[in-house]
Backbone as CSV, one residue per row, in Angstrom:
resi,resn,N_x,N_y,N_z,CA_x,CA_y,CA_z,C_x,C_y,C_z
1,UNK,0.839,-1.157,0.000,0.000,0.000,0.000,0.899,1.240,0.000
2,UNK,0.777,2.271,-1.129,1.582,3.593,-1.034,1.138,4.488,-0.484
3,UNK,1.560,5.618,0.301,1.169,6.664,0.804,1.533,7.889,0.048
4,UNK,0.262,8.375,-0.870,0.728,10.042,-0.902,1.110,11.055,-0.189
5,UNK,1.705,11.796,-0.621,1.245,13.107,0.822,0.694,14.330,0.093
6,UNK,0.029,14.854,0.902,-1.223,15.811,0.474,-0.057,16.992,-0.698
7,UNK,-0.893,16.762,-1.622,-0.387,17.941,-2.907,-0.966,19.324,-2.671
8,UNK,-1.218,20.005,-1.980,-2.001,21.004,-1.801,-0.339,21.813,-1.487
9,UNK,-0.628,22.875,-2.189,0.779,23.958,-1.742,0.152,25.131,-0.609
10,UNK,1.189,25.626,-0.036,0.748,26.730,1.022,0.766,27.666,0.456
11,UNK,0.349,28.949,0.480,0.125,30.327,-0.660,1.539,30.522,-1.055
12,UNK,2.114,30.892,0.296,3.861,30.765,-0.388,4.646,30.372,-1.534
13,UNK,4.281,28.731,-1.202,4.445,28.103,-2.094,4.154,28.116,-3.579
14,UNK,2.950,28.587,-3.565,2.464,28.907,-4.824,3.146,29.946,-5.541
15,UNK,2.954,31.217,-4.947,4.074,32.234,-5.151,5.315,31.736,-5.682
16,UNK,6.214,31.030,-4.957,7.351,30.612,-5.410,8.432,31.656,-4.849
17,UNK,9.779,31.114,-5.305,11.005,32.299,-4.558,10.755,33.322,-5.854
18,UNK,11.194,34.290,-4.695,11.492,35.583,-4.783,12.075,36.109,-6.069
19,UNK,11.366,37.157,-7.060,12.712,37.111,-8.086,13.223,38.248,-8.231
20,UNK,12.920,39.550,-7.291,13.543,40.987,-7.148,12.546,41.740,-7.935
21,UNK,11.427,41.438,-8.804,10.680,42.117,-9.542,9.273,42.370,-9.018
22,UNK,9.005,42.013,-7.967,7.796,42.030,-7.203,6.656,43.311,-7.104
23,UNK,5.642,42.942,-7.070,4.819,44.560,-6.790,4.481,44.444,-5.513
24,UNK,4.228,46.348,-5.853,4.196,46.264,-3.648,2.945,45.614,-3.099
25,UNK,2.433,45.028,-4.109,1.160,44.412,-3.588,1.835,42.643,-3.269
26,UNK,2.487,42.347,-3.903,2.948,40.892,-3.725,4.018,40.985,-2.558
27,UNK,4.452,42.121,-2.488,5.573,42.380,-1.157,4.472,42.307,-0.049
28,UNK,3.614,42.925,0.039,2.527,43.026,1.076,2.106,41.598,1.504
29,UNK,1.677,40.826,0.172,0.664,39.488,0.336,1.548,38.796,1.300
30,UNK,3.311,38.672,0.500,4.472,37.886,1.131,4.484,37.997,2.180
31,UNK,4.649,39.413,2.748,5.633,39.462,4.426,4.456,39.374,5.340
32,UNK,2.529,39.609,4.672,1.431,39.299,5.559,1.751,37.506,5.813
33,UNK,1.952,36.933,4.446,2.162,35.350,4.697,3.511,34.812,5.603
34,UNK,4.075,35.698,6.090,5.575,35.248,6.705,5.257,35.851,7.769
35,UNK,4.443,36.575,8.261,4.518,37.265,9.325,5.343,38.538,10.000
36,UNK,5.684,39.000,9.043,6.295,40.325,9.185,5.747,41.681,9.209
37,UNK,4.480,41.490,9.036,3.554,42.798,9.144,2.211,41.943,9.908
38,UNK,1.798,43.398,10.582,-0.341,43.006,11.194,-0.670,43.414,10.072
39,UNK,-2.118,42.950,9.543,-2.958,43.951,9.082,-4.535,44.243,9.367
40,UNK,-4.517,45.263,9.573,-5.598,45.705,10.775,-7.093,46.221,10.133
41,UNK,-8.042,45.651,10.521,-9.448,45.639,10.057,-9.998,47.020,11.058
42,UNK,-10.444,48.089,10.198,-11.395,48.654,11.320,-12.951,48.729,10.807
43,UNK,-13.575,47.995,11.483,-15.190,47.617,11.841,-16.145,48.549,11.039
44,UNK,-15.865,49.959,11.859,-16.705,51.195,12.032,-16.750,51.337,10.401
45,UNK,-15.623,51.375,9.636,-15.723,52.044,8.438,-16.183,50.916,7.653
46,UNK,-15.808,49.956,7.531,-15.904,48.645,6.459,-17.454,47.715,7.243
47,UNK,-17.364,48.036,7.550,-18.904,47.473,8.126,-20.173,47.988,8.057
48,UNK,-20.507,48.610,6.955,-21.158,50.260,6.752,-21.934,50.170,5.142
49,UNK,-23.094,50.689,5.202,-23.213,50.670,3.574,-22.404,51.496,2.683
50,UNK,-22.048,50.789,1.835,-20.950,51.403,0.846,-19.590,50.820,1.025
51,UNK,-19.587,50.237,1.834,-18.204,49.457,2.006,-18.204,48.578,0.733
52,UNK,-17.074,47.897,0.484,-16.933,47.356,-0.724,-17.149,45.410,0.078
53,UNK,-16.683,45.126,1.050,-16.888,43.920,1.528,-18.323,44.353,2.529
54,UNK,-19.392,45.207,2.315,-20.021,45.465,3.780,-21.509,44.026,2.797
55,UNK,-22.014,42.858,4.197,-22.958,42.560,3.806,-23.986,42.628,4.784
56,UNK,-25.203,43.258,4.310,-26.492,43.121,4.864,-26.764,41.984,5.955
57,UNK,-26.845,41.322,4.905,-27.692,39.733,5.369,-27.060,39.411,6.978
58,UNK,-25.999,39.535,7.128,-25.001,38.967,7.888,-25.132,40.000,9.310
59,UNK,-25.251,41.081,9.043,-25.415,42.231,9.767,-27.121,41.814,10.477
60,UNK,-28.224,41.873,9.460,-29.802,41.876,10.275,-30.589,40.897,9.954
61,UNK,-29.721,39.952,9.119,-30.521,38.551,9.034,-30.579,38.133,10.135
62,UNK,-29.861,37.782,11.138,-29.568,37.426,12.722,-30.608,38.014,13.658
63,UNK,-30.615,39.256,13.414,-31.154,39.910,13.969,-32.946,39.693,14.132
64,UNK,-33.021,39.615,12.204,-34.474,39.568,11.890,-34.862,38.158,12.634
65,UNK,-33.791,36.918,12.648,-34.095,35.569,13.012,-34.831,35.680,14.540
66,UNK,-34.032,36.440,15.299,-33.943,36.556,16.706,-36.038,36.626,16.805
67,UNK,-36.158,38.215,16.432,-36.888,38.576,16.402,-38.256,37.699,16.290
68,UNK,-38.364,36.995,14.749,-39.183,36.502,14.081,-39.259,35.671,15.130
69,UNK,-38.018,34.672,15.783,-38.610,32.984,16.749,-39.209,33.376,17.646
70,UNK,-39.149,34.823,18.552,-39.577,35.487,19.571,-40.926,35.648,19.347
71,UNK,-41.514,36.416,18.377,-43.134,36.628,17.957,-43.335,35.305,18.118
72,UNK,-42.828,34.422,17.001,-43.474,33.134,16.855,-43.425,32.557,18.037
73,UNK,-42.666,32.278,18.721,-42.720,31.809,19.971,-43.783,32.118,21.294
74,UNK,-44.553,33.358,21.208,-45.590,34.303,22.007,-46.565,33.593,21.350
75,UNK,-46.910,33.886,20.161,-47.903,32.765,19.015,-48.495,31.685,19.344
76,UNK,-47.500,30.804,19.795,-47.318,29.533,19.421,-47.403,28.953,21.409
77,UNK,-46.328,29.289,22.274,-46.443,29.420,23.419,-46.662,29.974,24.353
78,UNK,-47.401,31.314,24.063,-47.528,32.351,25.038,-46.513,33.051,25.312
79,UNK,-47.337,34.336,25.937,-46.124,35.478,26.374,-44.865,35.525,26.839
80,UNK,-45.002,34.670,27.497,-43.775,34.397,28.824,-42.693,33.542,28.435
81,UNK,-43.470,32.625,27.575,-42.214,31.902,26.906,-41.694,32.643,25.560
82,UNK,-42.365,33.560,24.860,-41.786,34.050,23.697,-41.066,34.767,24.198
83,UNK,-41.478,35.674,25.179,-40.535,37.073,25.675,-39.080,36.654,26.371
84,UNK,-39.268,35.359,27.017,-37.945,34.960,27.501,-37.086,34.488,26.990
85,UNK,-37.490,33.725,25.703,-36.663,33.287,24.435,-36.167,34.601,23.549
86,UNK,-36.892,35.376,23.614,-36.748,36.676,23.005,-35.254,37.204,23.880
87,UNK,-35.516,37.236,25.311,-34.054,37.841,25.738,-33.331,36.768,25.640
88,UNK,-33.486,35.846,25.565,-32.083,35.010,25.979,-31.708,35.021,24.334
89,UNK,-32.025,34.832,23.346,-31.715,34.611,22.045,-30.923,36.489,22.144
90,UNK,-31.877,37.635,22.565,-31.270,38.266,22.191,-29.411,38.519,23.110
91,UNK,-29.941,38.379,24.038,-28.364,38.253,25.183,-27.482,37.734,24.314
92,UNK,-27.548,36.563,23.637,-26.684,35.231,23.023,-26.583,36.129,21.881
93,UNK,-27.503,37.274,21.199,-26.872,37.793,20.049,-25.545,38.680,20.268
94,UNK,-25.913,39.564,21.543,-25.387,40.198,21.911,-23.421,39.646,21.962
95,UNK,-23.757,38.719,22.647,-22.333,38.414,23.052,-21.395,37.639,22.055
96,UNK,-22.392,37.156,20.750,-21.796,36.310,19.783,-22.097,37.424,18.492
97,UNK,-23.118,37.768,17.965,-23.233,38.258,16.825,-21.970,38.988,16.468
98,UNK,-21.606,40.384,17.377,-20.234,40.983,16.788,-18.967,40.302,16.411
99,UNK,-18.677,39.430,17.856,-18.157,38.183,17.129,-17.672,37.804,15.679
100,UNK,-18.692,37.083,15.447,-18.992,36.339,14.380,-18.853,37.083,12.862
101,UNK,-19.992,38.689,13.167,-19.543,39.375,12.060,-18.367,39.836,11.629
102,UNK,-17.946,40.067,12.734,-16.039,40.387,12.725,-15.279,39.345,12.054
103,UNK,-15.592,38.378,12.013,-14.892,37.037,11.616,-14.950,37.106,10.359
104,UNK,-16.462,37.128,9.978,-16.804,36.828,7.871,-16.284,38.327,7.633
105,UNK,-16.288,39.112,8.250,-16.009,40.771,7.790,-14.566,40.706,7.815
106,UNK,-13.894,40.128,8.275,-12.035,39.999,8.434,-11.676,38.771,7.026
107,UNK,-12.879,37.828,6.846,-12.154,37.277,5.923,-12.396,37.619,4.972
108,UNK,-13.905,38.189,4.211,-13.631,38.978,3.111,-13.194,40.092,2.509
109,UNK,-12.394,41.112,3.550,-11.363,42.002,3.474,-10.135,41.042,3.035
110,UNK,-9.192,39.969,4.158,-8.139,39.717,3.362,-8.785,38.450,1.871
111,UNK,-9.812,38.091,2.051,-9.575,37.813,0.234,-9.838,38.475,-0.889
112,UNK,-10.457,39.931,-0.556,-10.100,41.167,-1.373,-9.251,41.677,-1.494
113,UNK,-8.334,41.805,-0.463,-7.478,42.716,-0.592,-6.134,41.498,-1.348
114,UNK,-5.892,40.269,-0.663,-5.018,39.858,-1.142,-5.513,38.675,-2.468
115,UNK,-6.604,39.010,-3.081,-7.020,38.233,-4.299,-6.177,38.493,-5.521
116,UNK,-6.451,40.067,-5.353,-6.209,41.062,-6.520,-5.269,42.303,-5.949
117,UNK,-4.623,42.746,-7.129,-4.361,44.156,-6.289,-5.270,45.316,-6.984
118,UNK,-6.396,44.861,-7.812,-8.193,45.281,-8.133,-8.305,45.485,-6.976
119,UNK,-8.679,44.215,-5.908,-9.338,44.174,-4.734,-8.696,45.043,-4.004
120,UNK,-7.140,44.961,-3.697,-6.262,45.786,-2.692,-6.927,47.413,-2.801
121,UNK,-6.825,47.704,-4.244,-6.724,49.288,-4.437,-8.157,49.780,-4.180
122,UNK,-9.390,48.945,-4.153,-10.096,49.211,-3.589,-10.693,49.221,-2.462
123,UNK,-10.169,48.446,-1.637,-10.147,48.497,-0.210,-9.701,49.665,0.647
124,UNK,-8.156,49.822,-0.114,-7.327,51.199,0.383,-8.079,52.548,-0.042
125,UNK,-8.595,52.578,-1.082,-9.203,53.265,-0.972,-10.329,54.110,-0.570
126,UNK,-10.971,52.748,0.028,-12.059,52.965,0.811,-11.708,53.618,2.387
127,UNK,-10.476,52.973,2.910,-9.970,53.187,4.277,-10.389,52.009,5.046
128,UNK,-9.816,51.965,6.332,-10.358,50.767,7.058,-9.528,49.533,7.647
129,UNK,-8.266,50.207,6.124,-7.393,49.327,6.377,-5.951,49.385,6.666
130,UNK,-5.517,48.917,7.300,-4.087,49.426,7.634,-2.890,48.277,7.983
131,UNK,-1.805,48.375,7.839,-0.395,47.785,8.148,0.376,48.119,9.012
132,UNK,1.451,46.888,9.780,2.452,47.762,10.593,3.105,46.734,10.745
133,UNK,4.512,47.259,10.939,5.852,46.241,10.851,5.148,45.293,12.443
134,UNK,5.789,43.915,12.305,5.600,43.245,13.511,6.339,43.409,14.206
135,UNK,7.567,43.986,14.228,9.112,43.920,14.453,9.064,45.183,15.171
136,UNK,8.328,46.339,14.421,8.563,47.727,14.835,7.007,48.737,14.745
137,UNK,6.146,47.880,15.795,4.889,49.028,15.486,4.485,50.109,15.275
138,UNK,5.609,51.071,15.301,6.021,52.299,14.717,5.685,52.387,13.583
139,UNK,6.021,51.263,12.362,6.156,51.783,11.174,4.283,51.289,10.786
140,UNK,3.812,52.345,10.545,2.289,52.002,10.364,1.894,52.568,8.869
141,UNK,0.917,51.695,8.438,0.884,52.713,7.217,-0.862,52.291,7.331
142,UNK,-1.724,53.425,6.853,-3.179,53.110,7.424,-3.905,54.013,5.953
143,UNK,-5.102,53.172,5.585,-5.793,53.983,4.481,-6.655,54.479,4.979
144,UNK,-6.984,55.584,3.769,-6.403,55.952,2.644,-5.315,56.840,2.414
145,UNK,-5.338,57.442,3.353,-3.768,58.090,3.563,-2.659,57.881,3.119
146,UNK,-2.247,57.038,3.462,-0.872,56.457,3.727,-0.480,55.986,1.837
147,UNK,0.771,56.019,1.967,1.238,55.339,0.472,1.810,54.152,0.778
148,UNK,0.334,53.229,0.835,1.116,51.424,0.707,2.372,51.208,-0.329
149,UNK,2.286,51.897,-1.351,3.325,51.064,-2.579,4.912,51.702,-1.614
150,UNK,5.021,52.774,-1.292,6.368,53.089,-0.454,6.281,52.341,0.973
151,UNK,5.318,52.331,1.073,5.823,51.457,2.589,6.123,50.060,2.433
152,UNK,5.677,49.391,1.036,6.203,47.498,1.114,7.512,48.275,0.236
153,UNK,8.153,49.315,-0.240,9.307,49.176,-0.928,10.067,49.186,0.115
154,UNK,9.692,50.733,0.939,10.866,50.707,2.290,10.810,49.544,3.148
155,UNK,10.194,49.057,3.731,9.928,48.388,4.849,9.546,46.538,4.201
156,UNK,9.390,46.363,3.106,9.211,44.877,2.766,9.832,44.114,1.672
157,UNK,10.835,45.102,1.149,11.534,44.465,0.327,12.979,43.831,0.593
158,UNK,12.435,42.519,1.172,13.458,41.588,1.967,13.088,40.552,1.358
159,UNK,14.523,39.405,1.804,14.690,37.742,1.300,13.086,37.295,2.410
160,UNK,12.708,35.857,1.435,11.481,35.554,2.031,11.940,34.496,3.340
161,UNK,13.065,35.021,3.971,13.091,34.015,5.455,12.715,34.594,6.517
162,UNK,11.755,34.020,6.887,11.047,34.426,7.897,11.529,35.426,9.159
């Protein structure tokens, strides 16, 4: 009996070494995949209509759910049991919903931003989003402000060892 081993490459990998010709968007993707930079989600702005990753559903579908089992629940079992399912569902939104939205809202920022550098330049442009050396939290670079393409030249154009 032979054993494969899993063919799946790590993004890195895919990438491949380094060949000095890089864009500051692939300098970015790199040293986010090596760990040499944070990159920092802020909520308030990208969580908003008009955001380019902002979704509805995810935001008051939850919400509407809460709601709707609560009526139905008064309906169906009386006051006392709808209204108490009503807080406890809503408590449990409370302490999980932001959570959660933070989570799908963090991952479709980095697969926009690091899909494309389409996706990147529109993200940055929106604001929301920002970088900073891991090494030296000083060096920050935050949109839309900031000039990402000089900050992965100064600060990320290094060999890919960790």
């Amino acid at each position: 009996m032979s054993t494969k081993k899993n063919e799946t490459l790590s993004p890195l990998e895919e990438l491949g070494p380094r060949t000095g010709d890089e864009s500051p968007h692939e300098l970015i993707y790199r040293s986010y995949l090596l760990g040499r930079i944070h990159f920092g989600t802020k909520i308030a702005i990208l969580n908003r209509p008009g955001s380019p990753v902002y979704n509805a559903y995810e935001n008051w579908g939850p919400i509407a759910l809460i709601v709707f089992l609560g009526i139905y629940t008064i309906f169906t079992s009386g006051v006392g049991a709808g209204l108490t399912l009503l807080l406890v569902l809503a408590i449990a939104g409370v302490l999980i919903l932001p959570k959660w939205v933070l989570k799908k809202l963090r991952i479709r920022v980095l697969e926009m931003a690091f899909g494309s550098e389409g996706g990147w330049r529109e993200l940055w442009r929106h604001g929301g989003i920002s970088m900073r050396l891991s090494a030296d939290a000083s060096a920050v670079c935050d949109g839309p402000e900031g000039d990402w393409q000089a900050f992965a030249r100064q600060y990320l154009d290094l060999p890919d060892q960790p």
